[in-house]
PDB file of N, CA, C and O in Angstrom:
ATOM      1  N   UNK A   1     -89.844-132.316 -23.463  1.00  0.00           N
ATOM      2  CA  UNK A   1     -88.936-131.451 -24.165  1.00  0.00           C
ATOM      3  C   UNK A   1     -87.838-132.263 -24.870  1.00  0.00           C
ATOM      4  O   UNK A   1     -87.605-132.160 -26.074  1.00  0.00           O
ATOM      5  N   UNK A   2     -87.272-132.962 -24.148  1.00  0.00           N
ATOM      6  CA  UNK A   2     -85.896-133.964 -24.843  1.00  0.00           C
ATOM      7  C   UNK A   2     -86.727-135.427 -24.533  1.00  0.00           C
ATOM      8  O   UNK A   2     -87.520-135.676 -23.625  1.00  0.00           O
ATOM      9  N   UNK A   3     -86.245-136.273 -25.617  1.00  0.00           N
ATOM     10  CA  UNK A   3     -86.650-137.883 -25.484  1.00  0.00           C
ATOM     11  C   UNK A   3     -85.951-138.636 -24.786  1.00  0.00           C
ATOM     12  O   UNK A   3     -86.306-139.735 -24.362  1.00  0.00           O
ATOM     13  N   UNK A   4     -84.507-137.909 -24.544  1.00  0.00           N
ATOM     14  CA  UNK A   4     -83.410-138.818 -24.253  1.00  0.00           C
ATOM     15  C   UNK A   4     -82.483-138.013 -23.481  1.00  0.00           C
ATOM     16  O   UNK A   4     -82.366-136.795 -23.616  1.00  0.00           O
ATOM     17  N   UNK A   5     -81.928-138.622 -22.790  1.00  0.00           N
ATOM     18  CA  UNK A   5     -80.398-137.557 -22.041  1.00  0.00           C
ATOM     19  C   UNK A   5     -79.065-138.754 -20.919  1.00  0.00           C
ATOM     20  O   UNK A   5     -78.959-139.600 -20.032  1.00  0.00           O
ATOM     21  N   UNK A   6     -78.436-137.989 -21.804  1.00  0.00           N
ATOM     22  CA  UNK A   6     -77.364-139.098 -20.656  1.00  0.00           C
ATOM     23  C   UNK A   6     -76.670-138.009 -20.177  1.00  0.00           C
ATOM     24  O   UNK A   6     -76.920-136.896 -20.640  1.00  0.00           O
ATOM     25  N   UNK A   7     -75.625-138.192 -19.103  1.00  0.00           N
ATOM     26  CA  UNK A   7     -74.808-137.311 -18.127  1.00  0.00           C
ATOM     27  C   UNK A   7     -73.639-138.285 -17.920  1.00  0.00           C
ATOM     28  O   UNK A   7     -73.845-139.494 -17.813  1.00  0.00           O
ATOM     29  N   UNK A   8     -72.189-137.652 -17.855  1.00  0.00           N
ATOM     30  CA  UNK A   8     -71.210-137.914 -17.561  1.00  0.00           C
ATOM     31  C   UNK A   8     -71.118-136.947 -16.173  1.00  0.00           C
ATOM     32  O   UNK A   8     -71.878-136.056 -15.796  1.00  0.00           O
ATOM     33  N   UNK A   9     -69.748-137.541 -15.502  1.00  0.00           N
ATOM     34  CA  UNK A   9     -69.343-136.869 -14.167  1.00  0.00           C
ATOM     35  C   UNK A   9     -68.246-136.921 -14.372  1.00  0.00           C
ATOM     36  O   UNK A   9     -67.941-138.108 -14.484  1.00  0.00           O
ATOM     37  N   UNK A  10     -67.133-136.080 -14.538  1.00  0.00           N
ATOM     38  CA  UNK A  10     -65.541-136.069 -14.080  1.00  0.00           C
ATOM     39  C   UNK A  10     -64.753-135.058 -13.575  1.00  0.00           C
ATOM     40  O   UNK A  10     -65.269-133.989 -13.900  1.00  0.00           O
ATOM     41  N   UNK A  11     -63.973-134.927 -13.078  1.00  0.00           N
ATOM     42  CA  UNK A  11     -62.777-134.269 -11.809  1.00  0.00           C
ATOM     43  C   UNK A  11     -63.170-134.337 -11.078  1.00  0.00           C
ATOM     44  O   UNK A  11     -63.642-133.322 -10.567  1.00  0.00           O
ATOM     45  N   UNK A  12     -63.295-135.672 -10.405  1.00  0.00           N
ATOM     46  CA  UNK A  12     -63.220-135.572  -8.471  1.00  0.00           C
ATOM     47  C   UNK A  12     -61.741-135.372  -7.850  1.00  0.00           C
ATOM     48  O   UNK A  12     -61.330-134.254  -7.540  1.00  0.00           O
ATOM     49  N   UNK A  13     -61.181-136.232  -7.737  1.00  0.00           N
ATOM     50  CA  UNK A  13     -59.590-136.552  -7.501  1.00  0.00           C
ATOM     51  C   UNK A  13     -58.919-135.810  -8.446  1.00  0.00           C
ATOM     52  O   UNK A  13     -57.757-135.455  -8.250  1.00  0.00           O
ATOM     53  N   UNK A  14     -59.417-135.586  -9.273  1.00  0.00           N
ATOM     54  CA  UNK A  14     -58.317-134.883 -11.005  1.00  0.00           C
ATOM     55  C   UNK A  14     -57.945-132.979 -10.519  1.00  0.00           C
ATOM     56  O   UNK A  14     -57.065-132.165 -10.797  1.00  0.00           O
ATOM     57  N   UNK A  15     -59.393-132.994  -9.548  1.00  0.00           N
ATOM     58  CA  UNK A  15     -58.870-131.547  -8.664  1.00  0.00           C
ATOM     59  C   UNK A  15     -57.880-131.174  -8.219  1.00  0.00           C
ATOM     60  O   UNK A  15     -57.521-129.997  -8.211  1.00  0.00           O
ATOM     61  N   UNK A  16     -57.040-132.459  -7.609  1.00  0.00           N
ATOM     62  CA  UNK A  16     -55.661-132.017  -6.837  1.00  0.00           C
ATOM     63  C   UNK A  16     -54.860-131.620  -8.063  1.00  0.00           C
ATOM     64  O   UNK A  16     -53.707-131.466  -7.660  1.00  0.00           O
ATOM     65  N   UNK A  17     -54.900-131.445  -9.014  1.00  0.00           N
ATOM     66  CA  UNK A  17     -53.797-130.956  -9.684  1.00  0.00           C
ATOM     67  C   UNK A  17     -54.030-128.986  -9.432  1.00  0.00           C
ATOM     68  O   UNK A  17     -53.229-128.065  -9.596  1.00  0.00           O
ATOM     69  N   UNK A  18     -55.561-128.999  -8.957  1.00  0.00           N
ATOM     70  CA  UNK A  18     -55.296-127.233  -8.919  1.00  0.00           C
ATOM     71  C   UNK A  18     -55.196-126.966  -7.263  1.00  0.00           C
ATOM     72  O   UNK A  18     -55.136-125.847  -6.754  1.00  0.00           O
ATOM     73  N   UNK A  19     -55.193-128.207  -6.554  1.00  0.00           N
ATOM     74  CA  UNK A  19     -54.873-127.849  -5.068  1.00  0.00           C
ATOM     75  C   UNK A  19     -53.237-127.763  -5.196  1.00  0.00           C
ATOM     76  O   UNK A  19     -52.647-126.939  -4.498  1.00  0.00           O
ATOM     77  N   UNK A  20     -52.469-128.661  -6.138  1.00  0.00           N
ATOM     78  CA  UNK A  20     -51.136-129.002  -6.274  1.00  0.00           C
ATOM     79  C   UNK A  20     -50.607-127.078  -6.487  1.00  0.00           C
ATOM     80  O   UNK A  20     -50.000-126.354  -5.697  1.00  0.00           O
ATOM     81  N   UNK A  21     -51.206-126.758  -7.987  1.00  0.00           N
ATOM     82  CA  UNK A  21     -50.855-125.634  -7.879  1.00  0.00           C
ATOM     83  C   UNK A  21     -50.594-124.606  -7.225  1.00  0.00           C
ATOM     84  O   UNK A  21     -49.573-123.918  -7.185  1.00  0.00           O
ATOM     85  N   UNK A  22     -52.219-124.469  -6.357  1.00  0.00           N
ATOM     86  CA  UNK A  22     -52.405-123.409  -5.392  1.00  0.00           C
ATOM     87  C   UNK A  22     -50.990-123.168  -3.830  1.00  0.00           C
ATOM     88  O   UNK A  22     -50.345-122.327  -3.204  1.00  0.00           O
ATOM     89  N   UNK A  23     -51.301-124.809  -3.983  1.00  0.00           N
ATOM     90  CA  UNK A  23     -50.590-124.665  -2.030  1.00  0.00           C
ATOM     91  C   UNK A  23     -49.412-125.200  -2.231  1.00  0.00           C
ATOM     92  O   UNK A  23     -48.639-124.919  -1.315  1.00  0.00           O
ATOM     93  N   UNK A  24     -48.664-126.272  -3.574  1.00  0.00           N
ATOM     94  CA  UNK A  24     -47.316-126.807  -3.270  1.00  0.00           C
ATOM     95  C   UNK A  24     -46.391-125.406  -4.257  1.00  0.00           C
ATOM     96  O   UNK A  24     -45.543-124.552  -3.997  1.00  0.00           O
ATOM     97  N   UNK A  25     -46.996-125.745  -5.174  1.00  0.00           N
ATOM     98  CA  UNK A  25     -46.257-124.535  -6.355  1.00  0.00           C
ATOM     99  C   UNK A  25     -46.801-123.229  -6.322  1.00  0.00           C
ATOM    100  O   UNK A  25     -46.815-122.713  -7.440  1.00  0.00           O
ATOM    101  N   UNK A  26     -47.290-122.468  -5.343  1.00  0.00           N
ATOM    102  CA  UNK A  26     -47.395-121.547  -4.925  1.00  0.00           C
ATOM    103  C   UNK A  26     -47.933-120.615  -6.172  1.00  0.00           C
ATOM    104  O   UNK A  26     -47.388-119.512  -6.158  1.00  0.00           O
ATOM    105  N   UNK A  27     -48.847-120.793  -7.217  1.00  0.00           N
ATOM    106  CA  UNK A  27     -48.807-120.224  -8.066  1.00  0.00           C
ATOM    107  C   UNK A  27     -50.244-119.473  -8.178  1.00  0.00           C
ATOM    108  O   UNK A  27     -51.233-120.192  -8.320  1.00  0.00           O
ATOM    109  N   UNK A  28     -50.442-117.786  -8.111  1.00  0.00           N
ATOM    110  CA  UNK A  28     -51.359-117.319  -7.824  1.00  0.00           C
ATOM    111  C   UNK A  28     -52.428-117.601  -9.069  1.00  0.00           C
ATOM    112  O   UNK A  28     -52.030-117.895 -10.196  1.00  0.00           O
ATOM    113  N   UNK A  29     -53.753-117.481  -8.744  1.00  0.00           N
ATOM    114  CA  UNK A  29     -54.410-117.829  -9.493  1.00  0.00           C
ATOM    115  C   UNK A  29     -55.213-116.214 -10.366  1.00  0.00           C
ATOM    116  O   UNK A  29     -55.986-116.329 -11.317  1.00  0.00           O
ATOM    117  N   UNK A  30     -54.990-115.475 -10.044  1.00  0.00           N
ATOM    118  CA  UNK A  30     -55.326-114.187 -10.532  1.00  0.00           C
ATOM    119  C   UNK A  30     -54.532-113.676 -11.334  1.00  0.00           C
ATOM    120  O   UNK A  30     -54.829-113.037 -12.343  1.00  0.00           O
ATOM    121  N   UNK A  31     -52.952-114.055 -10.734  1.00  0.00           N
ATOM    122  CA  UNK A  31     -52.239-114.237 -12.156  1.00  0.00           C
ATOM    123  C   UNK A  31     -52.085-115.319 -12.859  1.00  0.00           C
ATOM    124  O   UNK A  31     -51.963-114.894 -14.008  1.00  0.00           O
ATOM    125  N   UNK A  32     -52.037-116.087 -12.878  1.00  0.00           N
ATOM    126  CA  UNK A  32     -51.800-117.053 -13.839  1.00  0.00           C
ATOM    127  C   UNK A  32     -52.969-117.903 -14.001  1.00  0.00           C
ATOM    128  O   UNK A  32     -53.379-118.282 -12.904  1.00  0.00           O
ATOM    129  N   UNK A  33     -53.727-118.386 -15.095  1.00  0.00           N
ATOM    130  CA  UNK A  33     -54.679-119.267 -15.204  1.00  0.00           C
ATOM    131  C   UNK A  33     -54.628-120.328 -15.138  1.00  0.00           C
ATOM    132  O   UNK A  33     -53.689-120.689 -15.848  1.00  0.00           O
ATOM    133  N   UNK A  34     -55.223-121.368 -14.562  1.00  0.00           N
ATOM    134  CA  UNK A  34     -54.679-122.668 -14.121  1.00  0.00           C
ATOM    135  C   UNK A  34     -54.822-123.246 -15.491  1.00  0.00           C
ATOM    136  O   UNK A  34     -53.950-123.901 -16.062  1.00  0.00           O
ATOM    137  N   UNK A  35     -56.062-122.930 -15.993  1.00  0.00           N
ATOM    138  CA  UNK A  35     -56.546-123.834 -17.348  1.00  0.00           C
ATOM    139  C   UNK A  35     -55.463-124.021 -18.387  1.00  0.00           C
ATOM    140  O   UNK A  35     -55.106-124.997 -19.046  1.00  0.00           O
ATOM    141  N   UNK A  36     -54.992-122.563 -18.305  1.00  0.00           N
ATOM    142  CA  UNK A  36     -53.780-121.681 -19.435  1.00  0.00           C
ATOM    143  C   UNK A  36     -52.431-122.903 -18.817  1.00  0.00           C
ATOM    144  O   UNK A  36     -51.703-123.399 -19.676  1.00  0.00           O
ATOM    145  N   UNK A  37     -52.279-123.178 -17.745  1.00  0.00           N
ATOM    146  CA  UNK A  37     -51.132-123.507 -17.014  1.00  0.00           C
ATOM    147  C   UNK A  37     -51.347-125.226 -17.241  1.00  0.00           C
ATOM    148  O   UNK A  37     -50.477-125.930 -17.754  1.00  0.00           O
ATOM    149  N   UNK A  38     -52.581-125.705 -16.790  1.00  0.00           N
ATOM    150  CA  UNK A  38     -52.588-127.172 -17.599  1.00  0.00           C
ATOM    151  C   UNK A  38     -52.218-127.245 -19.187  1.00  0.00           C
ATOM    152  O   UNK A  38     -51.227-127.907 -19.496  1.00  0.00           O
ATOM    153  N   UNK A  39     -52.851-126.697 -20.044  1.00  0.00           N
ATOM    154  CA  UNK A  39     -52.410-126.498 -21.559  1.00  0.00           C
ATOM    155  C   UNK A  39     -51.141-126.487 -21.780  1.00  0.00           C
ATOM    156  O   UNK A  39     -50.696-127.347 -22.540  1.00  0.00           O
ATOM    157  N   UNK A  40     -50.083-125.353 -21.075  1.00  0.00           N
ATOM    158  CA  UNK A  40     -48.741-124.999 -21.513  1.00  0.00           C
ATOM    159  C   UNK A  40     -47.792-126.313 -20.954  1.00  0.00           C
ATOM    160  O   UNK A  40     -46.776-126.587 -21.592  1.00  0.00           O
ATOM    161  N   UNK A  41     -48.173-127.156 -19.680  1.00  0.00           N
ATOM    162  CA  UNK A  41     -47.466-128.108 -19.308  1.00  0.00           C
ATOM    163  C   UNK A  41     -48.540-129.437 -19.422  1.00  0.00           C
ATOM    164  O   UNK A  41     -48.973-130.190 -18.550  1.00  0.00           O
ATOM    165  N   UNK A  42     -48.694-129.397 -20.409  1.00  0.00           N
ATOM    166  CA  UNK A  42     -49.670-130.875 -19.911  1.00  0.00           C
ATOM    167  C   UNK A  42     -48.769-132.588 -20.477  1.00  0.00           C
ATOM    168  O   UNK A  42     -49.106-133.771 -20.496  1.00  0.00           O
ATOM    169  N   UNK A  43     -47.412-131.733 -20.892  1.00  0.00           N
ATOM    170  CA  UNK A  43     -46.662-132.922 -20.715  1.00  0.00           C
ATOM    171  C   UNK A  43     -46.041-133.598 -19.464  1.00  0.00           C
ATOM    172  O   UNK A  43     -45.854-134.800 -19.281  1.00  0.00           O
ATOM    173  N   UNK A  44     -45.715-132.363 -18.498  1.00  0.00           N
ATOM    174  CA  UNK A  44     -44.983-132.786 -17.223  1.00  0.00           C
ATOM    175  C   UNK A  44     -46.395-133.165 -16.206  1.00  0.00           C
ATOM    176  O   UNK A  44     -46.306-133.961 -15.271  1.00  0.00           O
ATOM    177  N   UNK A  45     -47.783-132.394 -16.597  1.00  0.00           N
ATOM    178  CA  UNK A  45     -49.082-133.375 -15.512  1.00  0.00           C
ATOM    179  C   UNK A  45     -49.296-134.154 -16.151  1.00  0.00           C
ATOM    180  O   UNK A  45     -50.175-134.741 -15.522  1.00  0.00           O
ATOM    181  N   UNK A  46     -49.088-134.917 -17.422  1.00  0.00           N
ATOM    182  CA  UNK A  46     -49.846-136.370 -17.674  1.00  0.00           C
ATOM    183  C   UNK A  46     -49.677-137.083 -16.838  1.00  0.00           C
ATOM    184  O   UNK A  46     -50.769-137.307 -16.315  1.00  0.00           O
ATOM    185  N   UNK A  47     -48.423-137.944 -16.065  1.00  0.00           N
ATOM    186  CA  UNK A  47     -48.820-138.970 -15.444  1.00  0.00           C
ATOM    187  C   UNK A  47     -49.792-138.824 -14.562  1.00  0.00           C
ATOM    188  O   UNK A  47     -50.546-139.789 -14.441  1.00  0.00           O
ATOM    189  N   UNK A  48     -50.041-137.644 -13.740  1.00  0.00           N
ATOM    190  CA  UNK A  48     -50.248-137.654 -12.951  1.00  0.00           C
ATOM    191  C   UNK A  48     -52.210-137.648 -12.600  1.00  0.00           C
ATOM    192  O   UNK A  48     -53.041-138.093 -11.810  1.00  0.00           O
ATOM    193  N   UNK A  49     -52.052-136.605 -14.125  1.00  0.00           N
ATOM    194  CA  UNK A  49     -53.678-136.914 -14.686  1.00  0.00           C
ATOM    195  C   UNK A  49     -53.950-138.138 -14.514  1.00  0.00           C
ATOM    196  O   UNK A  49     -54.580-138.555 -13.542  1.00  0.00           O
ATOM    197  N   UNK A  50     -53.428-138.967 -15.597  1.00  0.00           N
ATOM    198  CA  UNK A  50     -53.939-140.153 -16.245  1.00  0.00           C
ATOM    199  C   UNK A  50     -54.080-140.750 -14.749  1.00  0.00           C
ATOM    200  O   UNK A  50     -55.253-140.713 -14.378  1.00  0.00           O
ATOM    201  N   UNK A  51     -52.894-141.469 -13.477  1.00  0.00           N
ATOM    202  CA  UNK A  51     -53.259-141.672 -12.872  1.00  0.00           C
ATOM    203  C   UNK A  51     -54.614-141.557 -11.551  1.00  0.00           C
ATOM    204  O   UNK A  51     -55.105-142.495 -10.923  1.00  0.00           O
ATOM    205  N   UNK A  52     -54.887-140.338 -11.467  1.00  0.00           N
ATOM    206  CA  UNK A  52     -55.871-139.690 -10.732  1.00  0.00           C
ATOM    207  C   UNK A  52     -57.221-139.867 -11.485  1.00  0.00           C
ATOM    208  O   UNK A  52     -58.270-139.914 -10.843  1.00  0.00           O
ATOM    209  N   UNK A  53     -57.200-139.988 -13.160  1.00  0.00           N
ATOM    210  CA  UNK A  53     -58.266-140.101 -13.849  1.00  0.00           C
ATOM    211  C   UNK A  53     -58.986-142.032 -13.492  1.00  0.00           C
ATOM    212  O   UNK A  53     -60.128-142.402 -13.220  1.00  0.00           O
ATOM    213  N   UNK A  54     -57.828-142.738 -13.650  1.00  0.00           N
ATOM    214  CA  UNK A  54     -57.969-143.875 -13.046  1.00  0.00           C
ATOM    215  C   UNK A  54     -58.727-144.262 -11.968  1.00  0.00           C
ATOM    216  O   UNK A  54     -59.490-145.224 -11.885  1.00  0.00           O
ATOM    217  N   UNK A  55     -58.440-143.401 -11.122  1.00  0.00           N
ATOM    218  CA  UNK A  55     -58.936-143.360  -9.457  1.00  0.00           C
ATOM    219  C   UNK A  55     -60.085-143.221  -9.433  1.00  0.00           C
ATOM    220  O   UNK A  55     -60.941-143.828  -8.788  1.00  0.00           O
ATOM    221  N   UNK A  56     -60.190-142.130 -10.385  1.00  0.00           N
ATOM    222  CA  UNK A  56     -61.778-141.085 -10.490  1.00  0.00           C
ATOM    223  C   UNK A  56     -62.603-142.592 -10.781  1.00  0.00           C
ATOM    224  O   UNK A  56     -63.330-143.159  -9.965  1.00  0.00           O
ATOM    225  N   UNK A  57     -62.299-143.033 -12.080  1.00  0.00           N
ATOM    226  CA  UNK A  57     -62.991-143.941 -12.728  1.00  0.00           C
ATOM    227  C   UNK A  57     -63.560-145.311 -12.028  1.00  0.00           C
ATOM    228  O   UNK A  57     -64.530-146.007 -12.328  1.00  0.00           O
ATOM    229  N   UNK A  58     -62.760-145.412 -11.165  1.00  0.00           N
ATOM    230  CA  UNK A  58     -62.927-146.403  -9.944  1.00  0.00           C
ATOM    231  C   UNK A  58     -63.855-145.867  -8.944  1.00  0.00           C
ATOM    232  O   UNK A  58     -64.909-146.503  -8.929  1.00  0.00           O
ATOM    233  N   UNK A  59     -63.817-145.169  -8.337  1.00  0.00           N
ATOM    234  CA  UNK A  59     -64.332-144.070  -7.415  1.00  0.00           C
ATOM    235  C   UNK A  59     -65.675-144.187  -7.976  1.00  0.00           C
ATOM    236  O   UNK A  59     -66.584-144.323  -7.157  1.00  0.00           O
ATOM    237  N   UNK A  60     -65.954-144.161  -9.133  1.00  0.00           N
ATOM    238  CA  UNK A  60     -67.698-143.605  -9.983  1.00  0.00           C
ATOM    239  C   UNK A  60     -67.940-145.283 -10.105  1.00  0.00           C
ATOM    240  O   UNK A  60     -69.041-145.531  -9.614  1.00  0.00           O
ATOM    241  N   UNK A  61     -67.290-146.493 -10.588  1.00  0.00           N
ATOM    242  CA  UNK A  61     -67.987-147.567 -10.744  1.00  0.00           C
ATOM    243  C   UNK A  61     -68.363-147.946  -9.341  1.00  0.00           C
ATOM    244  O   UNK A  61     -69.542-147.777  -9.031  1.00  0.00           O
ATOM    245  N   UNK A  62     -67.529-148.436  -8.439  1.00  0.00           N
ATOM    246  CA  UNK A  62     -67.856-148.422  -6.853  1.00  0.00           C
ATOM    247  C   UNK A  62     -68.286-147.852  -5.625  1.00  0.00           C
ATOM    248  O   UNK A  62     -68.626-148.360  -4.557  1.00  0.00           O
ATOM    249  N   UNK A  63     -68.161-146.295  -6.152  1.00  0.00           N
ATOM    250  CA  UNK A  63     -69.228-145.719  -5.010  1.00  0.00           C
ATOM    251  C   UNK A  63     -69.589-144.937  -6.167  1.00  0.00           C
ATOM    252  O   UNK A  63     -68.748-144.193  -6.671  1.00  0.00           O
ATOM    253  N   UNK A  64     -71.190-145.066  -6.816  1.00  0.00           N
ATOM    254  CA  UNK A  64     -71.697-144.160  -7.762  1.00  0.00           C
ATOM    255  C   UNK A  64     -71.954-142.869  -7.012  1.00  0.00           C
ATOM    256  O   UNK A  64     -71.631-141.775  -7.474  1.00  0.00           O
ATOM    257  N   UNK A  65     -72.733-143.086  -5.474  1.00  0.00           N
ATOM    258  CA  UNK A  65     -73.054-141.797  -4.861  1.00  0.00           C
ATOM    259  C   UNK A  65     -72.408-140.485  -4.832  1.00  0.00           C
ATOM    260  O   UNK A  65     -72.864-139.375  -4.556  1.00  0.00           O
ATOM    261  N   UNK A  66     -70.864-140.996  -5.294  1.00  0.00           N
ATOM    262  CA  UNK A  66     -69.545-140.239  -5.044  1.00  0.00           C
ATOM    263  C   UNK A  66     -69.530-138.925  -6.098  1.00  0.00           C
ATOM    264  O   UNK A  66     -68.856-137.914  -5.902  1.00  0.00           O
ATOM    265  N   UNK A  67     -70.437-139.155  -7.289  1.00  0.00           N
ATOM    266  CA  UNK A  67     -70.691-138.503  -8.505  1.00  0.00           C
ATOM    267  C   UNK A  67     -71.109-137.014  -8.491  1.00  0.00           C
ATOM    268  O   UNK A  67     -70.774-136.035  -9.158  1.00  0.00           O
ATOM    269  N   UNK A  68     -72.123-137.262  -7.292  1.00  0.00           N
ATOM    270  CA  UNK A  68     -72.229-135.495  -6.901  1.00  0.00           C
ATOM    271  C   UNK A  68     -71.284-134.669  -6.481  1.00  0.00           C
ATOM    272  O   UNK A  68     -71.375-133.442  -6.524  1.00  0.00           O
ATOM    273  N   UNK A  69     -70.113-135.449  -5.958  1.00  0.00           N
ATOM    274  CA  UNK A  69     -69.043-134.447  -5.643  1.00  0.00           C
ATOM    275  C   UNK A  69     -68.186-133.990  -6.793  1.00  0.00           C
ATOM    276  O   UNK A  69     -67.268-133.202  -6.567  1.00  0.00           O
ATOM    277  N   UNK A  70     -68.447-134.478  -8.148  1.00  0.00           N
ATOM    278  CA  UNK A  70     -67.429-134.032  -8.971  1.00  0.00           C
ATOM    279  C   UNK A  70     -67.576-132.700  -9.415  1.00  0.00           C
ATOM    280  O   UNK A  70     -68.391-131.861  -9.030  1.00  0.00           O
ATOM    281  N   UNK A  71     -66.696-132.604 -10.264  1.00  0.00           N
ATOM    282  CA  UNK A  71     -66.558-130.910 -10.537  1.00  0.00           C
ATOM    283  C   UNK A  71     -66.964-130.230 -11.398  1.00  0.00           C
ATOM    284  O   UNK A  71     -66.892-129.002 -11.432  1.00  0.00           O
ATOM    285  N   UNK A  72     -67.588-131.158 -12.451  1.00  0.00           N
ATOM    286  CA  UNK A  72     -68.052-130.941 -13.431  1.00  0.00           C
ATOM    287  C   UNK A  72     -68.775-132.222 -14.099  1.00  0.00           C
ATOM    288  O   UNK A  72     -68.474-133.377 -13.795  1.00  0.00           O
ATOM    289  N   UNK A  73     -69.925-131.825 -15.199  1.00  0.00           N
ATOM    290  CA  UNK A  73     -70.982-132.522 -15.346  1.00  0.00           C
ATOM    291  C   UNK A  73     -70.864-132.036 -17.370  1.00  0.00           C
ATOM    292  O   UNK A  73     -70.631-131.022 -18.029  1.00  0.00           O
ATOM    293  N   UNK A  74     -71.232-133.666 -17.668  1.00  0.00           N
ATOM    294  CA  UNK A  74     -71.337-133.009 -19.170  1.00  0.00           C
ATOM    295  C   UNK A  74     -72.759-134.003 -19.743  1.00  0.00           C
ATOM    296  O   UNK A  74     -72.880-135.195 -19.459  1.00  0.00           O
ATOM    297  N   UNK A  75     -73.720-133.243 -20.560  1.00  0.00           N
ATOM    298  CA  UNK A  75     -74.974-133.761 -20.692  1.00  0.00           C
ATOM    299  C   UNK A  75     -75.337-133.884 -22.319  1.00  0.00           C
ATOM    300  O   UNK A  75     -75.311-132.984 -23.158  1.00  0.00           O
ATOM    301  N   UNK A  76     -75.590-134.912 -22.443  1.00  0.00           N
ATOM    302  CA  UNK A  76     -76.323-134.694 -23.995  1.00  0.00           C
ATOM    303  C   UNK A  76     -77.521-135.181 -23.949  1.00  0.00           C
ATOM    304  O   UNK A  76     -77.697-136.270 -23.404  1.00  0.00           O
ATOM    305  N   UNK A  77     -78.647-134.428 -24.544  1.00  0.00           N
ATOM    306  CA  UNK A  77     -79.818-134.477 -24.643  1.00  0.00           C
ATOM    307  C   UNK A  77     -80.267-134.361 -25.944  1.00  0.00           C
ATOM    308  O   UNK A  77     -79.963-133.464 -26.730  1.00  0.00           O
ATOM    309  N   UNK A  78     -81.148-135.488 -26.184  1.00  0.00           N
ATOM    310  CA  UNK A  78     -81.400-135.801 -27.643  1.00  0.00           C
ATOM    311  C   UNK A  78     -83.486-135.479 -27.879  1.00  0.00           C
ATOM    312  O   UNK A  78     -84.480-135.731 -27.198  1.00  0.00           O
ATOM    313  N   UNK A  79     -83.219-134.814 -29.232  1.00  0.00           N
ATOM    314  CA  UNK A  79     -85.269-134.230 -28.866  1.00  0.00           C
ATOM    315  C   UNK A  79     -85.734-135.686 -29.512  1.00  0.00           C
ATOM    316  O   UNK A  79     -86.928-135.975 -29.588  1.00  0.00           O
TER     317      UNK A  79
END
């Protein structure tokens, strides 16, 4: 069907920013959308992204196995 396909893996660690939400900043998720809530502040989570994205990136070169736990998967497949 496809000739070709590669796969990316990212948010392992990059998750705690919606554990951060849920349990430190108490912020319900039925009301408020987290996605909506990264967008409107994604100046005050950058460091914290970028750092955790770091981690991630480390995390996937040194333990590849670690890849199934991420949170999301992005694929391109070429015919």
């Amino acid at each position: 069907m496809f000739s070709s396909f590669e796969y990316d893996t990212f948010w392992l660690l990059t998750q705690w920013i919606f554990l951060r939400f849920y349990f430190i900043e108490r912020v319900n998720p039925n009301k408020e959308r987290y996605w909506k809530k990264i967008l409107y502040e994604e100046e005050r989570l950058r460091r914290t992204y970028i750092r955790l994205e770091k981690i991630d990136l480390s995390i996937k070169k040194f333990l590849p196995f670690m890849r199934r736990y991420a949170w999301n998967i992005a694929v391109v497949a070429t015919k």
